[in-house]
N, C-alpha and C positions, 0 to 999 in steps of 0.2 A: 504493500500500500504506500500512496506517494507522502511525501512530509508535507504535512499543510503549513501555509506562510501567510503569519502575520506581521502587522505594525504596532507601535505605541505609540501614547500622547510623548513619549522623551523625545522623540523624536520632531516634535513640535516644541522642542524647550518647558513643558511641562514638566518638575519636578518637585521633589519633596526636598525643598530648599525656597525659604521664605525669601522670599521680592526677586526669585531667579526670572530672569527674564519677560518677556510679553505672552500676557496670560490669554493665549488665543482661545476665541469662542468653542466650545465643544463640538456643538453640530460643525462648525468648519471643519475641524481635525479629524472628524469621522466623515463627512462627506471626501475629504481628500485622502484617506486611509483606502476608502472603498472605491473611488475614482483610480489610483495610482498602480490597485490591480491584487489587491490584498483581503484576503478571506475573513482574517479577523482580528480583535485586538485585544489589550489585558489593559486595566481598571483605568489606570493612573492613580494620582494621587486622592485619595477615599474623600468625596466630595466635588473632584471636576465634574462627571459623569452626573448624572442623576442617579441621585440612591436610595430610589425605591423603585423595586424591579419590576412591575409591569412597563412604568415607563423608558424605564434604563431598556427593557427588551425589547418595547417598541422602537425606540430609536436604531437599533441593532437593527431590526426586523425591517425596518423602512431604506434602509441599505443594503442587504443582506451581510451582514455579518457576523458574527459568533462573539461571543465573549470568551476569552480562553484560559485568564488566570489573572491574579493581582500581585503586584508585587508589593509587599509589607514588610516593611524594615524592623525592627526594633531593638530595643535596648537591651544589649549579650551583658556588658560588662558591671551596668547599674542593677542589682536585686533587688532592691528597694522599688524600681519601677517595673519589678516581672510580671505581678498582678495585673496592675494599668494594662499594659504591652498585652498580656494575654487576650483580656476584656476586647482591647480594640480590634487584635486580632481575629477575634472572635465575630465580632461586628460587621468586619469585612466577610469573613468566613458564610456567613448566614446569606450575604446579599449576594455572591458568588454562587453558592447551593441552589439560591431561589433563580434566579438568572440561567440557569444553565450550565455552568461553568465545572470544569470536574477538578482544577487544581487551584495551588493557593503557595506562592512562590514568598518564602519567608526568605528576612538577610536580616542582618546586623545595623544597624542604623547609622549613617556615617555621622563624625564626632571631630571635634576640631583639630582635638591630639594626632589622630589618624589622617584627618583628612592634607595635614602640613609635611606631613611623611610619604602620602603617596607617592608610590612607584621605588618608590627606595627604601624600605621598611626594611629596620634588624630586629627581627620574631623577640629576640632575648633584653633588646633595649625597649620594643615600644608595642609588644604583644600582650597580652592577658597570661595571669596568673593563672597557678593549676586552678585552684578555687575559683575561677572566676572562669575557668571554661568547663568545670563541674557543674555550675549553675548554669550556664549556658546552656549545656545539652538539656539540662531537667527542663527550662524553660521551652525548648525547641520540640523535646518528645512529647509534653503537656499540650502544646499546641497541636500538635502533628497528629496527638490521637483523640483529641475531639474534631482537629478536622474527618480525622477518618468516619467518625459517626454523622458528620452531615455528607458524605457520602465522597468528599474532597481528597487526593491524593496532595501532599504535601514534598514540597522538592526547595533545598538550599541557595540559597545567589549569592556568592563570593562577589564582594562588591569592592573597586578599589575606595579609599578614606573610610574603612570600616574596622573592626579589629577581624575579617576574613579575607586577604586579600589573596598574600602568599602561596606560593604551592604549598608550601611546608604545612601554613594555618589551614587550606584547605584538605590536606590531608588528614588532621589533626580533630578538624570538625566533623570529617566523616566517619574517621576512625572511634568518636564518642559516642556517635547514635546507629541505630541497628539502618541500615541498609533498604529494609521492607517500611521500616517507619518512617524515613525521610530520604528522600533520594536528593540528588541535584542536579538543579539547573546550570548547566556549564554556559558562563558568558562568554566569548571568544574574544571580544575586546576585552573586558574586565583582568581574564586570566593571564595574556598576553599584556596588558597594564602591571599586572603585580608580579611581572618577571616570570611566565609561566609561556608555554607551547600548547595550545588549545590542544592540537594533534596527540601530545603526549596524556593528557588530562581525558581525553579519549580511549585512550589504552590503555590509562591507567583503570578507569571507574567504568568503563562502559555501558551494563544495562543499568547501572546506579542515576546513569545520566537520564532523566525522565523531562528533561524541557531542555530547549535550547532558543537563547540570545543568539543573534548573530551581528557581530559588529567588526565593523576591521579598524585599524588604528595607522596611523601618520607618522612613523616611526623617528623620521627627524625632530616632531615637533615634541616626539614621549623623550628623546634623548637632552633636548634642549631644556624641558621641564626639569627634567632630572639634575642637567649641571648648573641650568637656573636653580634649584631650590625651592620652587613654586608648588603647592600643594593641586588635588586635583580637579578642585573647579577650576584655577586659574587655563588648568592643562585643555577643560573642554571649551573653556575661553577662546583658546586658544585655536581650537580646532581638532585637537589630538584623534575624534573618532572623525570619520570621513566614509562615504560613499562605500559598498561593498566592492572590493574587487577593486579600488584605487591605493590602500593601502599595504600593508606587511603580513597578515595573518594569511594561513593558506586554508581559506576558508574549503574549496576544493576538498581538499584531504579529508577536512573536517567532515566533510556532508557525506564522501564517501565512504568512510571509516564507520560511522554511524550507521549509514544504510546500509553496510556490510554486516552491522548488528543487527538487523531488522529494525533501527527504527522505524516509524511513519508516523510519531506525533507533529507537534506544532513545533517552526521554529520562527521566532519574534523577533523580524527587523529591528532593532533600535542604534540609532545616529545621536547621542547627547551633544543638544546643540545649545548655544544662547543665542534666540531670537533677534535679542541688540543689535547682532555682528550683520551689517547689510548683506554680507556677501553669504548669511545664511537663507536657504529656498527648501526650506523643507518638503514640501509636493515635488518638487524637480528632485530630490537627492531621493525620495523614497520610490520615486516611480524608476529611475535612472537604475537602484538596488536592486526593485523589482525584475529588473528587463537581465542584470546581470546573473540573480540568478534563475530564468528561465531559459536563457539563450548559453549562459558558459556550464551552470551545473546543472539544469535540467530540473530543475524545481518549481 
């Protein structure tokens, strides 16, 4: 079965980052999701959408397209906000169940400390303690198995300015929770951001991988962040993720290596852009990714 392809609002500069860019109208970003050649899309940030689900699915419904997962951040390293975290969790969980939707794409919540060290991260100077990746996993399986009762598959997002970035952290967070309980979402920009080879993170986890991001990366501009100093919003400032199939990742390898495992889930264009930058076009860069891969990888 073929890998169905979606979009997201990130890729409209919507994100879970207060006064990040221009807060494009929703129906726009979904009428150009659906225009650009794209089946379906995940939440954004809980609140851009409408949230409450008949309407949320009419809007879907008057485009054709699915809703296919959300992505929820939260707070690994603060216990004190687990409950909270869970709750909201929870909140989005329900409206994804009622909607359609069969997964629910949990990460780490990005945080200043992390977010100034992107791409250059030493696990031992600026990673979480054992204690603090003990509760991590408790908070992550708690989550993971009440989504299982709203009937939701739950899968991991190694996020760069998160405390999951690294190959290392990300082996470390899969090797805490069972496998059947939480899988992951491999980002190919992301992984490639925090010094990793999507290819090899492939080979490494492979049916564990249950979603896939697809994003490529700018690799001059990740090398110049890095001798800059700059953390990694300045990096998508910057322009760091770009167009598929313009930049460094071998995305190729990626989709084939996959479909050699049987995948045929979803995989979710996303381009983090800031909207300010003129020379951002979002419907041109998503339709332009769209074209690349149906005409170079066949998707």
């Amino acid at each position: 079965m073929k890998i169905k392809v979606g979009n997201a609002p990130v890729s409209w500069g919507i994100m879970e980052v207060a006064d990040w860019g221009e807060q494009i109208p929703y129906g726009k970003v979904l009428d150009e999701i659906a225009e650009a050649g794209y089946a379906g899309t995940e939440l954004g940030p809980y609140g851009y959408f409408p949230t409450e689900s008949k309407e949320l699915a009419a809007e879907l419904s008057a485009r054709k397209l699915q809703l296919v997962a959300s992505f929820v951040p939260v707070s690994l390293v603060h216990a004190e906000r687990h409950e909270a975290c869970y709750q909201e969790a929870m909140k989005i969980a329900q409206l994804l169940s009622q909607t359609g939707a069969r997964l629910i794409v949990l990460a780490d919540e990005m945080s200043e400390p992390r977010i100034a060290v992107s791409g250059r991260v030493d696990e031992a100077r600026d990673g979480m303690n054992d204690a603090q990746w003990d509760s991590a996993a408790r908070l992550l399986s708690h989550i993971s198995e009440a989504c299982r009762e709203l009937g939701l598959s739950a899968v991991f997002h190694h996020h760069a300015g998160t405390f999951v970035e690294t190959p290392k952290e990300v082996a470390r967070l899969c090797d805490s929770i069972d496998a059947d309980l939480l899988g992951l979402c491999l980002d190919t920009g992301h992984y490639f951001f925090g010094g990793g080879d999507p290819v090899d993170a492939v080979r490494l986890y492979g049916e564990r991988i249950r979603h896939l991001h697809l994003k490529d990366v700018q690799l001059p501009v990740l090398e110049a962040a890095r001798r800059d100093g700059v953390g990694f919003l300045e990096a998508v400032r910057r322009g760091v993720f770009c167009e598929l199939g313009t930049g460094a990742v071998d995305l190729n390898k990626v989709i084939q290596d996959m479909t050699a495992g049987s995948y045929s889930d979803w995989a979710i264009v996303e381009q983090d852009v800031d909207t300010r930058n003129p020379d951002v076009k979002p419907f041109e860069s998503a339709r332009r990714s769209r074209e690349y891969l149906q005409n170079v990888i066949g998707i």
